[in-house]
N, C-alpha and C positions, 0 to 999 in steps of 0.2 A: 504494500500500500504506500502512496505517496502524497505528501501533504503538500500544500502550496502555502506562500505568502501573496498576497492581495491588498492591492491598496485600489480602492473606489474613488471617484468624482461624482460634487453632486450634480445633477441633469443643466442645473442652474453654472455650473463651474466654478461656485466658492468654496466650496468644503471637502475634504478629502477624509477615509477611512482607511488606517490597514489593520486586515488581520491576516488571519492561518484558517486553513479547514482541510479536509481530506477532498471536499466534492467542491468544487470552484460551481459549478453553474449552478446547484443546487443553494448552495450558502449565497449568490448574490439573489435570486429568487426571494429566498426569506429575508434577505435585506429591507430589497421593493416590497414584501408585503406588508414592511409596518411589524413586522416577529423576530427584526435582529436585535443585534445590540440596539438597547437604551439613546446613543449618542444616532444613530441613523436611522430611527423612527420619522415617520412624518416625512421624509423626502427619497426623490426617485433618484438612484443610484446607474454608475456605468463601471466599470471593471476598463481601469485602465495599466494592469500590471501585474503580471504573477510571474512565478519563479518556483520552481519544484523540489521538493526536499526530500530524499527518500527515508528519512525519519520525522519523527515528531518533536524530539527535543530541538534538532537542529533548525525546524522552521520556527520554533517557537522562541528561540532566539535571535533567528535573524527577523522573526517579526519586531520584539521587543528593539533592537537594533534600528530600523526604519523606523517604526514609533517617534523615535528621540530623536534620528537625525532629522532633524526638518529641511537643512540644505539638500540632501540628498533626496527626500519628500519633494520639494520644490522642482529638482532636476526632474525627477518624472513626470510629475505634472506638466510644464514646462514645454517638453518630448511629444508630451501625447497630444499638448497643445497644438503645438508648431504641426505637427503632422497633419493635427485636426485640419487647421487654417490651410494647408500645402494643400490637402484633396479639394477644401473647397473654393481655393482663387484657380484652381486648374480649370483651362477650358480648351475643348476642344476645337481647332477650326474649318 
């Protein structure tokens, strides 16, 4: 079995989430449904980041790790931004 670390953005683009879970699509689901953590209640979620850990202690530290770093939080956000913005000024002619 294999755990991931996850960090979320809110729909809105101000708020960010990371955890850990075994099942990525399932855990961002109960996110959106208002049944995750306390802190991500009330707003719609997008998964912009996992990384896979073939243990549980190990993700559960490199979660608490991203947690704290916020500069490195900011880089991926950041990433997933610019990339956002890259698909959507792209035009075909």
């Amino acid at each position: 079995m294999f755990f991931y670390v996850y960090m979320l953005l809110s729909k809105d683009n101000t708020v960010s989430y990371v955890g850990y879970t075994n099942n990525i699509k399932k855990r961002v689901e109960i996110h959106n449904s208002g049944k995750g953590a306390k802190f991500t209640r009330g707003r719609k979620w997008k998964l912009i980041y996992k990384r896979r850990y073939s243990s549980k202690k190990d993700a559960m530290k490199n979660e608490f790790m991203l947690k704290k770093n916020f500069t490195q939080r900011k880089k991926i956000k950041l990433k997933y931004l610019s990339k956002k913005n890259e698909n959507c000024n792209s035009s075909t002619i």
